[in-house]
C-alpha positions in Angstrom: 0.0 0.0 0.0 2.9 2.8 0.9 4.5 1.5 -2.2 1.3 2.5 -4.3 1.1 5.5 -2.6 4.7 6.3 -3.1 4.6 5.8 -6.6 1.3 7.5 -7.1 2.9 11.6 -5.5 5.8 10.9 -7.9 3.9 10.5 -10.8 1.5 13.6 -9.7 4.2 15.5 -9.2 6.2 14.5 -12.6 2.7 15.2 -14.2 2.5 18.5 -12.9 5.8 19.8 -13.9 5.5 18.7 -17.2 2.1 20.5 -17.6 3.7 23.6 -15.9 6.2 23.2 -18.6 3.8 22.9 -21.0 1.5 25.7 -20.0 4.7 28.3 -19.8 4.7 31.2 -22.0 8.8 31.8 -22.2 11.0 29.8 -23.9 13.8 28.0 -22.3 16.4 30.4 -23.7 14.4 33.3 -21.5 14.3 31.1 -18.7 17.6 30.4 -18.4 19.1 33.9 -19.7 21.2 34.3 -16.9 23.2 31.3 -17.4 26.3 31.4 -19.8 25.1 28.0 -21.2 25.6 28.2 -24.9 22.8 25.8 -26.5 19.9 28.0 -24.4 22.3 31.7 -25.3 19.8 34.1 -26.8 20.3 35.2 -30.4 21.3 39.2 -30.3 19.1 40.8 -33.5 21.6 42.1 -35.9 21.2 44.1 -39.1 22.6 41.7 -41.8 23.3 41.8 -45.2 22.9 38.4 -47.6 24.2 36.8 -50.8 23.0 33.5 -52.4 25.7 33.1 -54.9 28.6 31.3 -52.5 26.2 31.9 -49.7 27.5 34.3 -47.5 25.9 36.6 -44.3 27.4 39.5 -42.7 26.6 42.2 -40.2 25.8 45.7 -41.2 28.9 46.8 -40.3 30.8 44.3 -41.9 32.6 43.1 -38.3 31.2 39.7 -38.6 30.8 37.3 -41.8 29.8 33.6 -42.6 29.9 32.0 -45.5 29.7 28.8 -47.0 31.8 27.1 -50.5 32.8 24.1 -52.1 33.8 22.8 -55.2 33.1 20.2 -57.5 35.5 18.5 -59.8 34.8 15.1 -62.2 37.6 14.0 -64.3 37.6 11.1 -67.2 40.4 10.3 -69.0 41.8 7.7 -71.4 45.1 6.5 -72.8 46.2 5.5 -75.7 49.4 3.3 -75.7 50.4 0.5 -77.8 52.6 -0.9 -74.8 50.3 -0.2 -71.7 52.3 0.0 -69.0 55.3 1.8 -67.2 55.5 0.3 -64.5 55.5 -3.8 -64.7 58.2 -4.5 -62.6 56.6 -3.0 -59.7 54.5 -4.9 -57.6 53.3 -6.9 -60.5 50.9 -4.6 -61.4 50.7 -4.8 -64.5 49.2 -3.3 -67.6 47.6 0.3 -66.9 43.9 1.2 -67.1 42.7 1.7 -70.2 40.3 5.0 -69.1 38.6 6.0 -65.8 37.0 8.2 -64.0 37.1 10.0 -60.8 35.6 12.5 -58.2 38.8 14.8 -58.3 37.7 16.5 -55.8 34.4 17.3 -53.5 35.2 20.1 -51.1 32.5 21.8 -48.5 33.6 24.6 -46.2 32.5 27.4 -44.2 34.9 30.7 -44.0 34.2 34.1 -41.7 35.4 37.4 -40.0 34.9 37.6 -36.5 35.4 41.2 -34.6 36.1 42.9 -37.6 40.3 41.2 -38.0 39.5 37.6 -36.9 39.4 35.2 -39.9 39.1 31.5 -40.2 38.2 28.9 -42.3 37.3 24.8 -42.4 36.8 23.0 -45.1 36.6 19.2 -45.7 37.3 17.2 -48.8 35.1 14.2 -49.8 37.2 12.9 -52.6 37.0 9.4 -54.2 38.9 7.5 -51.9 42.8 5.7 -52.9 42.7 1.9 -52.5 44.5 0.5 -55.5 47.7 1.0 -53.7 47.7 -0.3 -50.4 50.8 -1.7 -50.6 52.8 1.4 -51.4 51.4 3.1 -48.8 48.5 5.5 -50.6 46.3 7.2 -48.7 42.9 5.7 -48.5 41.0 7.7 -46.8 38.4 9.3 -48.9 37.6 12.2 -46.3 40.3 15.0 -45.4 40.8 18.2 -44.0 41.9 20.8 -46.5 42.1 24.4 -44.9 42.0 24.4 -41.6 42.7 27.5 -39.6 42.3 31.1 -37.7 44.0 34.3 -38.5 44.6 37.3 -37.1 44.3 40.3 -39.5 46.9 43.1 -39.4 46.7 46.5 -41.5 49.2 45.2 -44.3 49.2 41.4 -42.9 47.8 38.3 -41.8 49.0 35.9 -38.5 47.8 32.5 -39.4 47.7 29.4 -37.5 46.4 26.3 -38.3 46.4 23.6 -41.3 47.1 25.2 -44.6 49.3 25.4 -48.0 53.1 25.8 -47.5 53.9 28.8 -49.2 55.8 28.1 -52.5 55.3 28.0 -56.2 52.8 30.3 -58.3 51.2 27.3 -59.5 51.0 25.5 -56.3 49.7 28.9 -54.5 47.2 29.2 -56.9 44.0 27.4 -55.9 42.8 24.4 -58.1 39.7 26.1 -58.9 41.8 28.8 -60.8 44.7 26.7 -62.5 44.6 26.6 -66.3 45.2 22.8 -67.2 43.4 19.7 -65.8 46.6 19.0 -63.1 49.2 21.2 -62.3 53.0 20.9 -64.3 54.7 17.5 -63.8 58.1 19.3 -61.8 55.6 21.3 -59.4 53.0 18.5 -58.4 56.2 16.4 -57.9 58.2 19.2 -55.9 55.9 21.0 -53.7 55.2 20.8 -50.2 51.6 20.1 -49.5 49.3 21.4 -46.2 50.6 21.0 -42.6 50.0 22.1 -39.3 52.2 25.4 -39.6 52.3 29.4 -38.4 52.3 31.2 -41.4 52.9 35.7 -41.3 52.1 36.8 -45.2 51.6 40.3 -46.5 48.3 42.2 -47.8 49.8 44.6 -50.1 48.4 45.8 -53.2 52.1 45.6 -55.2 53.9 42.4 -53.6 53.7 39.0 -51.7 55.9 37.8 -48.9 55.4 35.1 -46.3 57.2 33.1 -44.2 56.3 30.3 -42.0 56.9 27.5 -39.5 55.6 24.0 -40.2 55.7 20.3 -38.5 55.6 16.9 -40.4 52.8 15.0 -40.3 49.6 17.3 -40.7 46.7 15.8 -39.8 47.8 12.1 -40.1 50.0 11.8 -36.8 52.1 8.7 -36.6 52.4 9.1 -32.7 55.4 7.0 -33.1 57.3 8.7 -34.7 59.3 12.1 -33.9 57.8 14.8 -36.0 59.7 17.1 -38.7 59.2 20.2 -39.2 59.8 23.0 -42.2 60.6 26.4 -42.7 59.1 27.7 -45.6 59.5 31.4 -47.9 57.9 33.0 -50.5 57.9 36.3 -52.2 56.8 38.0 -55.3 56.5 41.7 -56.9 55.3 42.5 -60.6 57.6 44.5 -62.2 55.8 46.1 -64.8 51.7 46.5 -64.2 49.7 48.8 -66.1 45.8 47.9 -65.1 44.6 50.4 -68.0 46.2 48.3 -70.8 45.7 45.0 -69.2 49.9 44.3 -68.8 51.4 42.9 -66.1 54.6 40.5 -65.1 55.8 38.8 -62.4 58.7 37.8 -60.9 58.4 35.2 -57.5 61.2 32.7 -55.6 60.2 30.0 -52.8 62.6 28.5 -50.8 61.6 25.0 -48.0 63.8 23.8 -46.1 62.6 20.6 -44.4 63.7 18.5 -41.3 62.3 15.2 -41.6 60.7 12.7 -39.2 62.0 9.4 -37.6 61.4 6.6 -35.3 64.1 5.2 -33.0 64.6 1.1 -33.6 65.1 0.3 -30.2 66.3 -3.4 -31.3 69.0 -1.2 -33.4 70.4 1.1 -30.3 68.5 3.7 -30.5 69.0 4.2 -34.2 67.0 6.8 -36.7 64.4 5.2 -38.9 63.7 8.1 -41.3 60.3 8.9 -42.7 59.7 7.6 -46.6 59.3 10.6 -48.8 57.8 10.9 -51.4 58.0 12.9 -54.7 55.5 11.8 -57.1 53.6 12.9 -60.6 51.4 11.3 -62.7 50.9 11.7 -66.1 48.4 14.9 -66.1 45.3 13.3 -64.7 44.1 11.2 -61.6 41.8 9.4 -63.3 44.4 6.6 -64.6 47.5 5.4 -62.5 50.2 6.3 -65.0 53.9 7.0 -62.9 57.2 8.1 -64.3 58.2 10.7 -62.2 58.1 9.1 -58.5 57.8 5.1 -58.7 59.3 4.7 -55.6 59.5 6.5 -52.3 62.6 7.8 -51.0 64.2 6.4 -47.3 67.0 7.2 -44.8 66.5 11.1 -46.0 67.4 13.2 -43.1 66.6 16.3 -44.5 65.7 18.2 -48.3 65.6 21.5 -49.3 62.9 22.7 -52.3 63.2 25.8 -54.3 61.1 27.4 -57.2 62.1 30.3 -59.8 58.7 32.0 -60.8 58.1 34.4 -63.9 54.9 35.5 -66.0 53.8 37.7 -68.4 50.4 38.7 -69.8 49.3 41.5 -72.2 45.2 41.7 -72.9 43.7 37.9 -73.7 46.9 36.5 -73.9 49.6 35.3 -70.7 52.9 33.1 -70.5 54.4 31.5 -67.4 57.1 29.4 -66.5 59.1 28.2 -63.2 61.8 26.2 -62.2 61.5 23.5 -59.4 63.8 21.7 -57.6 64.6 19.5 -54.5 68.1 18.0 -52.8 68.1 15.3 -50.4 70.4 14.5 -47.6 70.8 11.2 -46.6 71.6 9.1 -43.6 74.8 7.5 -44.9 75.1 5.8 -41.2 71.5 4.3 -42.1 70.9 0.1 -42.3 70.6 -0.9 -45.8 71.9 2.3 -47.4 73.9 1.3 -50.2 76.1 3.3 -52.0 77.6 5.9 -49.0 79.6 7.6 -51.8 75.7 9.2 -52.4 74.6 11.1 -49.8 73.2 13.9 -52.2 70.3 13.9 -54.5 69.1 16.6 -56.5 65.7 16.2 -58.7 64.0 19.0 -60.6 62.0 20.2 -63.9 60.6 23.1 -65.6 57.6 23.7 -67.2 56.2 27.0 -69.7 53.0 27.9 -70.6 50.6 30.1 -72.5 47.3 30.7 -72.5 44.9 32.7 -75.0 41.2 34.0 -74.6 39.8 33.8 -77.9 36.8 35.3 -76.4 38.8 38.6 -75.1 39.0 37.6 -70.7 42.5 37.8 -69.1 43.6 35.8 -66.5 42.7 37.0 -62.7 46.4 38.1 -62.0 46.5 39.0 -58.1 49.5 40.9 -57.2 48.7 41.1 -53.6 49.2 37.2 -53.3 51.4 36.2 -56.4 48.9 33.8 -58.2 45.6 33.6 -59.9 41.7 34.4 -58.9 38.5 33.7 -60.7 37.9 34.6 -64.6 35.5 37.2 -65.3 33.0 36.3 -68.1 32.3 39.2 -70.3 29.4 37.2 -71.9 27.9 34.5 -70.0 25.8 31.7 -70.8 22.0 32.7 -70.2 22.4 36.4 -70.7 22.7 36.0 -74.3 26.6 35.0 -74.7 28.4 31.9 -75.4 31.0 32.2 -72.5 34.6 32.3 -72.3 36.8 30.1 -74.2 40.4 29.7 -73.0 43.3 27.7 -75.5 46.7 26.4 -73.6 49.6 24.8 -74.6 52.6 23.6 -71.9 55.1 21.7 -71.9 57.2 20.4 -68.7 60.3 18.6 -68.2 61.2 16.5 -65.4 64.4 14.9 -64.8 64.4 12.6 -61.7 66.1 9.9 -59.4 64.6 7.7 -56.7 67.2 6.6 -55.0 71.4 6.3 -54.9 71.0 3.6 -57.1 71.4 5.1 -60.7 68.8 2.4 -62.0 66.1 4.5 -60.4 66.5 7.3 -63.0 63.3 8.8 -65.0 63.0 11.4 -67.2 59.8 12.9 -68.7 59.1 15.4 -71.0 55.2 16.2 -71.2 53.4 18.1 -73.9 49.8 19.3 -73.4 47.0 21.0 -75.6 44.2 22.4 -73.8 40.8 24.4 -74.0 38.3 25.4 -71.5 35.5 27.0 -71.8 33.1 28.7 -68.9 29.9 29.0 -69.5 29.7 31.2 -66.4 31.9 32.3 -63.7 31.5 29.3 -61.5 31.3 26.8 -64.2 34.3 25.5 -66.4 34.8 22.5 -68.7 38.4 21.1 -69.4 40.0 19.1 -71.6 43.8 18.0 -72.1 45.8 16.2 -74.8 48.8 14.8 -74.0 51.8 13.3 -75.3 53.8 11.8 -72.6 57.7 11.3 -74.0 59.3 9.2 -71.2 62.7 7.0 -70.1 62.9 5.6 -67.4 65.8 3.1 -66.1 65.2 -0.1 -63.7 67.1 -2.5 -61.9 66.3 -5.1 -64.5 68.6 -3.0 -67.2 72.4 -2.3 -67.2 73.2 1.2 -65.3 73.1 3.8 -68.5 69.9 2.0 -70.0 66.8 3.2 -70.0 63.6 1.9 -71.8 61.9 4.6 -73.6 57.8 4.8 -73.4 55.7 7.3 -74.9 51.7 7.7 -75.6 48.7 9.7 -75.9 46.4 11.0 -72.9 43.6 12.6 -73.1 41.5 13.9 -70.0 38.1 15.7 -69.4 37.2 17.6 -66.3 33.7 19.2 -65.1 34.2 21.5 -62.5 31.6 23.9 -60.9 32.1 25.5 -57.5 29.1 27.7 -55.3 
């Protein structure tokens, strides 16, 4: 009986609070105003201003800013080789795909000013994921961070902190929604650093570019085994001649990256240095088939490198050149298990590329002297307001000359030839397509040091990008 009793004032009594809940007038965030509890915090009314194109809010004064982007990029591509393959001593892999296709890349991202000099960014990448290639060591994870980060905005400057581009290169600084050809050139996707955890200081001037930062090893992919490198990492840029009224301007740039690299102490070997692999890679202008020259294998026992890029463009009206020289030099661990040849302790690998680019439509490229590199074109005639777009005709060539390890039997050399034309439709919208001619040697342990077995063909590569 006390038990039923008992029972019966708790349920009254959880009756009646949830009809005095019920019947309540104020919401919970009224309620509760007075705590500092951020899921209940009241929403302060704010005059804002709106955009649906690359969706963005900000105050009336412009202190405060959100904003959402992303990017879209599908990519086909097939080759045309008589031999099909490059690569048949490695891993046994094999003849090359024919053609394929790919999600490039699928970013979505969210960027904002807070208090008028706080930025910051995050923005995640859903690209097809990597799993032909396990053994190698590809990365198959199809979700990753791209920018990452919070800066702090000076007068003439920005403090930035987070996970982000390594300065270096005018083709790597320039985003992939604004690079001309399908891929960037064969000696700068092989050659330059890619995003880390880092401290970056870079300039906002109107007539130059410098930055400088400090970088670890591993990004967002810790090995917590392993001790973690770091880099230190330059870039700078001016435009010598720039006349905005007669659409000429020119550029002159030089990166420097000096990198310390990772290891792991072998305790079963006293204590000794187990380097990080590194690896310098290029395929052969698209993602969407696995042909390698440049990069078959990864490099070991390096105990630091040191990149460097020589930058120069050009562009009068519809019409632009460009060109850089990329490098890298490796020291290794001549005390290292395994290592070889200790006469080589040195390795130097680099390339070149030059191209032009031509708007028979009467656009320029988006040259951005404030940041060295390359923003959106500017349609003078789009697609649904009575024009046919933009259309955009390239030509490149790069050179690559390469060595994998001390052994001179891991020697490659490339020289790549591309066609291109795009056309835009609109600002946002673009449609690529490459021809190449791939010219290649490369040497293998199967052939007598000095050999090389020569291997040429035709790719050809579509892309479909759209960003918002």
């Amino acid at each position: 009986m006390k038990r039923s009793f008992t029972l019966s004032l708790i349920y009254s009594a959880l009756l009646s609070a949830s009809l005095a809940a019920t019947a309540a007038s104020n919401p919970i965030s009224e309620i509760h105003s007075e705590l500092d509890y951020e899921p209940t915090s009241p929403i302060e009314g704010d005059e804002v201003r709106t955009r649906v194109n690359k969706f963005t809010v900000e105050t009336a004064d412009g202190k405060h800013r959100f904003g959402v982007r992303g990017r879209i990029m599908l990519d086909a591509a097939y080759l045309d080789d008589n031999f099909m393959t490059t690569d048949d001593d490695r891993l046994d892999r094999g003849d090359l795909a024919k053609y394929g296709t790919i999600i490039r890349r699928a970013r979505l991202g969210m960027l904002g000013v807070m208090y008028d000099r706080w930025e910051w960014q995050v923005e995640i990448d859903f690209r097809d994921p990597v799993t032909y290639d396990i053994e190698e060591g590809d990365d198959i994870e199809g979700i990753r961070f791209a920018n990452t980060y919070v800066a702090y905005l000076f007068d003439h400057g920005r403090l930035a902190a987070g996970y982000f581009k390594e300065p270096f290169s005018m083709e790597s600084s320039t985003s992939s929604r604004r690079i001309s050809f399908i891929e960037r050139a064969t000696p700068i996707d092989a050659y330059r650093p890619s995003r880390e955890l880092g401290v970056m200081y870079e300039t906002l001037n109107p007539n130059y570019y410098a930055a400088l930062g400090l970088f670890g090893g591993d990004g967002v992919s810790r090995n917590r085994r392993n001790t973690e490198g770091f880099s230190v990492a330059g870039r700078a840029s001016f435009s010598p001649v720039y006349d905005a009224s007669n659409r000429i301007w020119s550029h002159l740039g030089l990166s420097v990256n000096y990198r310390s690299n990772g290891y792991e102490y072998q305790r079963s070997r006293g204590r000794e240095k187990e380097y990080n692999s590194v690896r310098l890679r290029s395929r052969l202008g698209t993602r969407a088939i696995d042909g390698r020259v440049i990069g078959r294998r990864d490099f070991s026992d390096v105990k630091d490198m040191t990149r460097y890029a020589i930058e120069a463009a050009y562009g009068v009206g519809s019409f632009s050149i460009q060109g850089e020289y990329a490098g890298v030099r490796l020291n290794r661990d001549e005390n290292a298990r395994g290592f070889e040849n200790p006469s080589v302790v040195k390795i130097s690998n680099g390339g070149y590329y030059v191209q032009t680019s031509f708007f028979t439509t009467g656009e320029q490229r988006n040259y951005r002297r404030f940041s060295g590199d390359f923003g959106r074109t500017r349609v003078q005639n789009p697609v649904g307001s009575g024009g046919y777009g933009a259309v955009e005709l390239l030509a490149r060539y790069a050179y690559a000359d390469h060595t994998d390890h001390h052994d001179e039997r891991g020697a490659q050399e490339l020289k790549h030839y591309t066609l291109g034309l795009n056309w835009y439709p609109v600002d946002d919208i673009v449609l690529k397509f490459n021809a190449m001619f791939v010219d290649a040697k490369t040497s293998s342990r199967d052939l007598e040091p000095g050999e090389f077995k020569s291997w040429d063909s035709m790719v050809y590569a579509l892309r479909l990008q759209f960003e918002f």
